[in-house]
DSSP file (Angstrom, degrees, kcal/mol; ACC not computed):
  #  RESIDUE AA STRUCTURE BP1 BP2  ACC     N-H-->O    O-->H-N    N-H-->O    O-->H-N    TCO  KAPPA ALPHA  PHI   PSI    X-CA   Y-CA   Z-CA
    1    1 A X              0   0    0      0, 0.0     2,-0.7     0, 0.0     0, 0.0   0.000 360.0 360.0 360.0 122.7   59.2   14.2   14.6
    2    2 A X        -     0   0    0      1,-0.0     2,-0.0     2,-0.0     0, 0.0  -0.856 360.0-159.4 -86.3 123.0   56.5   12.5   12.6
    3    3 A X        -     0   0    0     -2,-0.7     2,-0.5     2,-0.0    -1,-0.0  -0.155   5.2-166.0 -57.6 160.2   54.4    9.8   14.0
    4    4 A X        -     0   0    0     -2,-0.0     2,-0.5     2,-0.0    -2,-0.0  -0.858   7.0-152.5-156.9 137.4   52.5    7.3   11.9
    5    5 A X        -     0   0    0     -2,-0.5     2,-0.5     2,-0.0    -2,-0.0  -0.919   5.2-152.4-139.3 125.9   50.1    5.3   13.0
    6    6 A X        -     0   0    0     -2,-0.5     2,-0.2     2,-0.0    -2,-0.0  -0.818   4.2-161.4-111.5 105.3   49.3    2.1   11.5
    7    7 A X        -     0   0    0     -2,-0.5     3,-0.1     1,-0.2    -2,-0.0  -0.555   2.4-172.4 -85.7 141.0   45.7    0.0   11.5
    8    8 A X  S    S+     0   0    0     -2,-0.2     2,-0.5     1,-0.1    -1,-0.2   0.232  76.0  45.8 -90.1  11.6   46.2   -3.2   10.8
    9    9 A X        -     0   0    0      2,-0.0     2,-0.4     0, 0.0    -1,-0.1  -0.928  67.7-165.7-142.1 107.9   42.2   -3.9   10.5
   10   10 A X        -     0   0    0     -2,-0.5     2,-0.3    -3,-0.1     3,-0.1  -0.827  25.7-127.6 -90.8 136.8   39.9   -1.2    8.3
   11   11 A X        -     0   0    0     -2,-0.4     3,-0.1     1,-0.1    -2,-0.0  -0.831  24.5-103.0-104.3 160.9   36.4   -1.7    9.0
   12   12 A X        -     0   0    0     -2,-0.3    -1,-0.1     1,-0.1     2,-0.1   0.059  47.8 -96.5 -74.8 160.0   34.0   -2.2    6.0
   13   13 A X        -     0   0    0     -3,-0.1     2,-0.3    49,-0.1    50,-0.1  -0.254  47.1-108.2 -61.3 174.6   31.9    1.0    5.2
   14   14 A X        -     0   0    0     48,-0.1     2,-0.3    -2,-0.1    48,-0.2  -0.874  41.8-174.1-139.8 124.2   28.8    0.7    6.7
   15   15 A X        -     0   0    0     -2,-0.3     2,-0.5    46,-0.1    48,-0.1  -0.775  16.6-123.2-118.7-163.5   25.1    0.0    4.5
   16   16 A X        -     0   0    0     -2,-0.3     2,-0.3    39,-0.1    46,-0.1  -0.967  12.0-135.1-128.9 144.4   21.6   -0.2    4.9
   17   17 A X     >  -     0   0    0     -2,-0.5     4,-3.0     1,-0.1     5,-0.3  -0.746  23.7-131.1 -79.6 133.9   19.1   -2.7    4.2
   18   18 A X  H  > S+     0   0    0     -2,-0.3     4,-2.7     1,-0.2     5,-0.1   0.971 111.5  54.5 -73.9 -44.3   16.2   -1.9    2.7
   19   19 A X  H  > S+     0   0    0      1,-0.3     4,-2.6     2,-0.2    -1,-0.2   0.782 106.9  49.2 -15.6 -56.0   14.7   -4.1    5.8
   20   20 A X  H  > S+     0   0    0      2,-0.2     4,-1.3     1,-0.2     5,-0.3   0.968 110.2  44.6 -59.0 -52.8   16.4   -2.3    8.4
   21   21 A X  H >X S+     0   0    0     -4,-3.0     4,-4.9     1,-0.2     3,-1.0   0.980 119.7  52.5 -56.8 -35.5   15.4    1.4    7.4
   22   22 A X  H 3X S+     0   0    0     -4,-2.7     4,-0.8    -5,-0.3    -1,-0.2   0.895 106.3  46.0 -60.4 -47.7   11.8   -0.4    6.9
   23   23 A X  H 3< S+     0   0    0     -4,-2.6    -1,-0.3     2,-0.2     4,-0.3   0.306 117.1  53.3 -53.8 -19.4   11.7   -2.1   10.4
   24   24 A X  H XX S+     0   0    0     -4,-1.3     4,-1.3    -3,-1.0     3,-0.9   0.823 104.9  58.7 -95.6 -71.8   12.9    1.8   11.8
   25   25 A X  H 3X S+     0   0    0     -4,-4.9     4,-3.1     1,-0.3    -2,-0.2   0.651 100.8  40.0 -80.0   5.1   10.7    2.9   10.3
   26   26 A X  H 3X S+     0   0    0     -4,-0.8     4,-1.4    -5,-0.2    -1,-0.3   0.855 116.6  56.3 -84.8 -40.1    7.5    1.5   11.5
   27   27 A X  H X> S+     0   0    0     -3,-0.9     3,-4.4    -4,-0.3     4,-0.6   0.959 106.9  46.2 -80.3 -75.3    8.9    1.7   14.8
   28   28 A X  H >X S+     0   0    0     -4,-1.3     4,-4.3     1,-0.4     3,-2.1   0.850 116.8  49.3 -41.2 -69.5    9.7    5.8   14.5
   29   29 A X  H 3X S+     0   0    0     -4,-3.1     4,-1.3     1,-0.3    -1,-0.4   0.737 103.2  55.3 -55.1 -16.2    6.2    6.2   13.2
   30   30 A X  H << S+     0   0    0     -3,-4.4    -2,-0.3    -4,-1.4    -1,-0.3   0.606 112.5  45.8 -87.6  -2.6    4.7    4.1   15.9
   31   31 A X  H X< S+     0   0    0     -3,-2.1     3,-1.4    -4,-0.6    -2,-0.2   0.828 108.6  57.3 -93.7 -36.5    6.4    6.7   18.3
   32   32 A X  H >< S+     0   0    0     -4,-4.3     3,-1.9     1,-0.2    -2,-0.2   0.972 100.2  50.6 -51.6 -58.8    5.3    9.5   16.5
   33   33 A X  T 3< S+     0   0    0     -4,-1.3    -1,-0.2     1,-0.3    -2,-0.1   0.804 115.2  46.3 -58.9 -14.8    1.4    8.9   16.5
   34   34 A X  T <  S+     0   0    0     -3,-1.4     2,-0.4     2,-0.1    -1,-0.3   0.236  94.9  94.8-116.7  31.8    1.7    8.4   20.8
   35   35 A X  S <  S-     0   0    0     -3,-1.9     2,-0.2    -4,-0.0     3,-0.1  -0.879  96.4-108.6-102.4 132.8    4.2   12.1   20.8
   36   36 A X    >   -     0   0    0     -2,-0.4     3,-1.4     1,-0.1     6,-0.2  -0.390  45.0 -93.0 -74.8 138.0    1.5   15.0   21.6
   37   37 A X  T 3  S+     0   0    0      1,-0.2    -1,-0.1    -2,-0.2    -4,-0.0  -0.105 111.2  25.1 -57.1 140.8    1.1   17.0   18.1
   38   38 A X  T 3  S+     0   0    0      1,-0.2    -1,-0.2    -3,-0.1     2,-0.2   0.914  92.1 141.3  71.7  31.0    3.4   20.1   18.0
   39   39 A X    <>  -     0   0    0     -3,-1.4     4,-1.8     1,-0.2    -1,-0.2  -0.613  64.3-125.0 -99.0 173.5    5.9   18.7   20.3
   40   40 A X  H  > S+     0   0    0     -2,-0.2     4,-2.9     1,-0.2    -1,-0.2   0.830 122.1  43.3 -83.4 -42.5    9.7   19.0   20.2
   41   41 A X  H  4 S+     0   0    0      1,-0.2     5,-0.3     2,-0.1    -1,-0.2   0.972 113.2  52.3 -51.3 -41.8   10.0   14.9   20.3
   42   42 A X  H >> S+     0   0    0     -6,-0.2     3,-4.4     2,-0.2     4,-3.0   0.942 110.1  58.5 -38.9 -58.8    6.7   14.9   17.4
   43   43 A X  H 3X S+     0   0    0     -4,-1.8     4,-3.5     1,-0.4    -1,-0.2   0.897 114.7  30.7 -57.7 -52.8    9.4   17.6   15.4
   44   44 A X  H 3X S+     0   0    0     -4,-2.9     4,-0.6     2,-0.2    -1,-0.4   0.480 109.2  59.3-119.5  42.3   12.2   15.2   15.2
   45   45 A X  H <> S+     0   0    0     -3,-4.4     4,-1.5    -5,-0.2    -2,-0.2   0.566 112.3  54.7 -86.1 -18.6   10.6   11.7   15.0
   46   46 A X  H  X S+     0   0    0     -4,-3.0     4,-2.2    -5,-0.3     3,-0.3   0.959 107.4  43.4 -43.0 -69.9    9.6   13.7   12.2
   47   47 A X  H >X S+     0   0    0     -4,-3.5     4,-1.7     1,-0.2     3,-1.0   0.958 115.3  50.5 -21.0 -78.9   13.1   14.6   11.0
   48   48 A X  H 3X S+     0   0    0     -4,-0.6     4,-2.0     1,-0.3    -1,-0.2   0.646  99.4  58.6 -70.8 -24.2   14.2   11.4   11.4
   49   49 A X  H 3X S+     0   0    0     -4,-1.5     4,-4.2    -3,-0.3    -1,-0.3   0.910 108.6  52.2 -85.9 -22.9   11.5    9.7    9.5
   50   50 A X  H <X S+     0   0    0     -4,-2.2     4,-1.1    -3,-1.0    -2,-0.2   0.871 103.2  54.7 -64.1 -30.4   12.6   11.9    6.3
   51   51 A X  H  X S+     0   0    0     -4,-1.7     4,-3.0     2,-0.2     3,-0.4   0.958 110.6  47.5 -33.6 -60.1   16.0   11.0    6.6
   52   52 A X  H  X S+     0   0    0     -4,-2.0     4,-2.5     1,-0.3     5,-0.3   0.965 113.4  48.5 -40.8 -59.2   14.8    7.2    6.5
   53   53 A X  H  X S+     0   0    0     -4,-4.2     4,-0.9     1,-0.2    -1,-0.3   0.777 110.8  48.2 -46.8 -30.0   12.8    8.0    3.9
   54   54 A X  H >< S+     0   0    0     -4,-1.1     3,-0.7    -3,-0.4    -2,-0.2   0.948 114.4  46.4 -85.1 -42.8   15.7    9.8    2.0
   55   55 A X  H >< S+     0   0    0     -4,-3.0     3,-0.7     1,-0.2    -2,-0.2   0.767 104.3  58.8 -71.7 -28.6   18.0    7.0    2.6
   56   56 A X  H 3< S+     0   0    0     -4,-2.5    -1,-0.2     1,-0.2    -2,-0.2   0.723 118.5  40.6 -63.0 -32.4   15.3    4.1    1.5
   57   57 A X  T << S+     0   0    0     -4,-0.9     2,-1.0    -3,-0.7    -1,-0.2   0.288  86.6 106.2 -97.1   2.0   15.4    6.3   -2.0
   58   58 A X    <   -     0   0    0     -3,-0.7    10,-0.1     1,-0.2    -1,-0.1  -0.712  55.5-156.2-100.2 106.7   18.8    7.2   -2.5
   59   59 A X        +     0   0    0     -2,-1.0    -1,-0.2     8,-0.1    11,-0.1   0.403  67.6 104.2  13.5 -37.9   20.7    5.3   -5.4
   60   60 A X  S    S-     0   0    0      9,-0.1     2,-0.4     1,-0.1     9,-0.3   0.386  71.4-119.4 -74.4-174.1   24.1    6.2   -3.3
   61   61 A X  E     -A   68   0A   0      7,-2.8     7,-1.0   -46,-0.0     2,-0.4  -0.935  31.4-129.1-128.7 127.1   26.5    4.1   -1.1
   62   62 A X  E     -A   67   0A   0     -2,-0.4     2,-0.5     5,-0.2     5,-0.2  -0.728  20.5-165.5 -91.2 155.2   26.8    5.1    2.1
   63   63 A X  E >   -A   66   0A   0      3,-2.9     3,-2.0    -2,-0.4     2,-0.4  -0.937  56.5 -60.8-149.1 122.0   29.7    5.6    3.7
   64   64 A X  T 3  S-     0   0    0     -2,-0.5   -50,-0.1     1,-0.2    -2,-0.0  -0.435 120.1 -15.3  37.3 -94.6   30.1    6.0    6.9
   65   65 A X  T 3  S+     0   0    0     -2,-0.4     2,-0.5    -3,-0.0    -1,-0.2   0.575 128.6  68.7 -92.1   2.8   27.7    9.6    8.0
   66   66 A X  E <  S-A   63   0A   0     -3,-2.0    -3,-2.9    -4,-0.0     2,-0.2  -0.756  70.3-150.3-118.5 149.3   27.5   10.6    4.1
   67   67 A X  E     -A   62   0A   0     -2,-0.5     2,-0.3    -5,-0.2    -5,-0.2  -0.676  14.9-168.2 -98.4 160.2   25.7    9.0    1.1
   68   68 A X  E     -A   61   0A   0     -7,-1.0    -7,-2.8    -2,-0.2     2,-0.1  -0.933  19.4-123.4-169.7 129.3   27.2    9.5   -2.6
   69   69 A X        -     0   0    0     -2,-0.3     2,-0.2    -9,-0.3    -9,-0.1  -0.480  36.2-101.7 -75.1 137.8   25.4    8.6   -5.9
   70   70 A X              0   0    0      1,-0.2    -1,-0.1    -2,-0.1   -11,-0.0  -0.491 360.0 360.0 -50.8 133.1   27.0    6.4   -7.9
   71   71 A X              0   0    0     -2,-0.2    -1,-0.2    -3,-0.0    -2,-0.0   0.683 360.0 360.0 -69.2 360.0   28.8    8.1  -10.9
């Protein structure tokens, strides 16, 4: 027996504003400078602030966790 199961409501894909990622990231860096150097927290506000950065540069559309360039 197959099921199907039917949404009546799709939510939108999700984007970013160049605002938002900007506003993150001043906030990420200002937790990075008070993180003691060579710590695990330092390591990924670090991470995380290249992600911003890679998403403030990428061309793509995101959708949902993954970005994709326009063809």
């Amino acid at each position: 027996m197959t099921t199907t199961m039917r949404m009546s409501h799709v939510p939108s894909s999700p984007t970013t504003d160049g605002v938002e990622l900007q506003w993150a990231a001043t906030e990420i860096a200002s937790l990075l400078r008070q993180s003691e150097p060579g710590s695990v927290v330092g390591a990924v506000l670090q991470q995380t602030l290249r992600e911003l950065s890679s998403l403030k540069s990428s061309t793509g559309t995101v959708v949902g966790p993954f970005r994709m360039k326009a063809a």
